[in-house]
N, C-alpha and C positions, 0 to 999 in steps of 0.2 A: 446557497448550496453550490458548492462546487463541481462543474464538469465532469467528465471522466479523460475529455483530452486535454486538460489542464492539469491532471496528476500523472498520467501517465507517462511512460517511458517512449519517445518516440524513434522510430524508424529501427527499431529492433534487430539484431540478427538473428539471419535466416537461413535455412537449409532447404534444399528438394528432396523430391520424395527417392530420387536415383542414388543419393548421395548416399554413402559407405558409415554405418554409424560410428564408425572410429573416428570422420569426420566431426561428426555432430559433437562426439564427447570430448575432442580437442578443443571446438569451441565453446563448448562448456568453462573448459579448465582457462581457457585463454581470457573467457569474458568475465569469469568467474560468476553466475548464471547457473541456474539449475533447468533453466527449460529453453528450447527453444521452435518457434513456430514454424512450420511449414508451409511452403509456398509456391504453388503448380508450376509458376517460371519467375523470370527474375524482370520479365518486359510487364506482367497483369498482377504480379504481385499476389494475388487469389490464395487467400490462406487457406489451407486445405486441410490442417491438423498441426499435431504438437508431441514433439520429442521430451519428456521430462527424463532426469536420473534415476528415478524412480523407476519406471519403465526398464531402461536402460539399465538397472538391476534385475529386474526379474526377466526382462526378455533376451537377456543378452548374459549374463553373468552365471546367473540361477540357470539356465537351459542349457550353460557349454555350448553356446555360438560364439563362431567367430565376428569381430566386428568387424575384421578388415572386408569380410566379402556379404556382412550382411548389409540388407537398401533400409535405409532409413523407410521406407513403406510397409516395410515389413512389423517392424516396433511402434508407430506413430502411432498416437490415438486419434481418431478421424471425426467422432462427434467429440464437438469442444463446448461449453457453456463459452459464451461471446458476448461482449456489448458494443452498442457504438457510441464513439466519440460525442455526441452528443446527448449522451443520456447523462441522468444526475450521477453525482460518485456513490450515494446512497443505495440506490440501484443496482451496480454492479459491488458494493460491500454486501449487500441483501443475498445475490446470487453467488459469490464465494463463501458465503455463511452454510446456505444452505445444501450449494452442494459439496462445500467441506476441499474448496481451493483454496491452493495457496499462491496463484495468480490468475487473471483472466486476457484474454490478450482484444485489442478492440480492431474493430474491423468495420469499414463504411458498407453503401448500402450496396456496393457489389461483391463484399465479401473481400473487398481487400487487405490487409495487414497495415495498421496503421502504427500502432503502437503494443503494450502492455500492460497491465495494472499489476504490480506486485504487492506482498506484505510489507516489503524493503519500501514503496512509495507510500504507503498508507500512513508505516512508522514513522516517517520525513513527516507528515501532516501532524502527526501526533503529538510530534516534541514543539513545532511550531504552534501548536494550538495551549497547550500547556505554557508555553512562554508566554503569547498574550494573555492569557487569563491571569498567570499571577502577577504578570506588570499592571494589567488594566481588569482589575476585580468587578469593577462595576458593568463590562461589558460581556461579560460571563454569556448570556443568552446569543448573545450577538456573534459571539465566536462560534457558538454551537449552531446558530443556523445558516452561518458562512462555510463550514465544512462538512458537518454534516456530522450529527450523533452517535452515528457509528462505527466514525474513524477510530476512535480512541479504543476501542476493543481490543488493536491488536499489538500496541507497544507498551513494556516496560520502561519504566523510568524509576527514579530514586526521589523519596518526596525531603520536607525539609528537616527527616529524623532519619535519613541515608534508609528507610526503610523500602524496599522495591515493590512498586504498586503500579499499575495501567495508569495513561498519561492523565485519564478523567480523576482518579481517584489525587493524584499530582497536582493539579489543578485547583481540586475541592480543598486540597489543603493547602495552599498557598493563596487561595482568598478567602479559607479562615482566617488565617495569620494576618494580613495585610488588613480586613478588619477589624479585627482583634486591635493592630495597634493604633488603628482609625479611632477606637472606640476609644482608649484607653486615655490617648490624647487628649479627648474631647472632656475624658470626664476629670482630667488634672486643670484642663482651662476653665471649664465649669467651676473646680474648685477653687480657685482663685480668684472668679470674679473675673475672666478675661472673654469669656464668650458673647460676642455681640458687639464687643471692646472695637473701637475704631481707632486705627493706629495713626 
């Protein structure tokens, strides 16, 4: 099973809580980023909350504020669901499940800002996980307990009928196939008389 500061996004940018949200949502556009973490100063690093667009719509858009004069503390959301760097990926995939994020950002044990966990890192696990499984079929379980069972929830991919399915369902069908032609093989040399055959 995979870490969480081994998928994550590190050293993230960051705003304060003084800073003008016109700020924040230039660096959105600039990082192209939908969220960004907040952080007491730039010397303790001390995540203190989190700017999403989301927000940023309805606290700013929907209300008819101005951005240039409103504080990023004003919009930020101050409880954050968090993991740290060293918990499993499963763990912090468990707690985006169920509180219905679509990132979590990770923090050590002084509440510092370390990194990120996105749907965008999850998907990157995904496609890789789907690759070795249909190169290497027979190690199917082995890839599932290297990343973790519940990465594959969150990306689409295309299986081998162009049809769009989650990367697990990708997976399962591409080591059909690959035994499929294992089998097939075996049972033409069977029929010939070559199985066992020493060349």
């Amino acid at each position: 099973m995979k870490k969480c500061d081994e998928v994550m996004t590190k050293n993230p940018v960051c705003c304060l809580p003084n800073d003008m949200v016109a700020k924040a949502a230039e660096l959105m556009k600039s990082e192209i980023i939908g969220s960004i973490p907040v952080i007491e100063n730039e010397q303790t690093k001390k995540f203190v909350g989190i700017v999403t667009d989301h927000y940023l719509a309805l606290k700013i858009v929907a209300e008819g504020r101005d951005a240039k004069s409103t504080k990023v503390e004003a919009v930020m959301t101050r409880k954050v669901v968090t993991c740290r760097a060293e918990d499993d990926l499963q763990k912090a995939l468990d707690s985006m499940s169920e509180h219905q994020l679509r990132r979590i950002p990770v923090v050590d044990n002084d509440n510092k800002i370390l990194g990120i966990i996105a749907q965008a890192d999850v998907a990157t696990l995904a496609t890789e996980f789907a690759i070795r499984v249909a190169r290497r079929p027979f190690l199917f379980v082995e890839a599932i307990a290297d990343i973790g069972f519940g990465v594959v929830l969150f990306h689409p991919c295309q299986d081998m009928f162009g049809v769009e399915r989650d990367a697990f369902s990708c997976a399962q069908s591409q080591r059909g196939k690959l035994q499929q032609e294992q089998t097939n093989t075996f049972a033409e040399q069977e029929l010939h008389g070559c199985v066992g055959d020493v060349a």
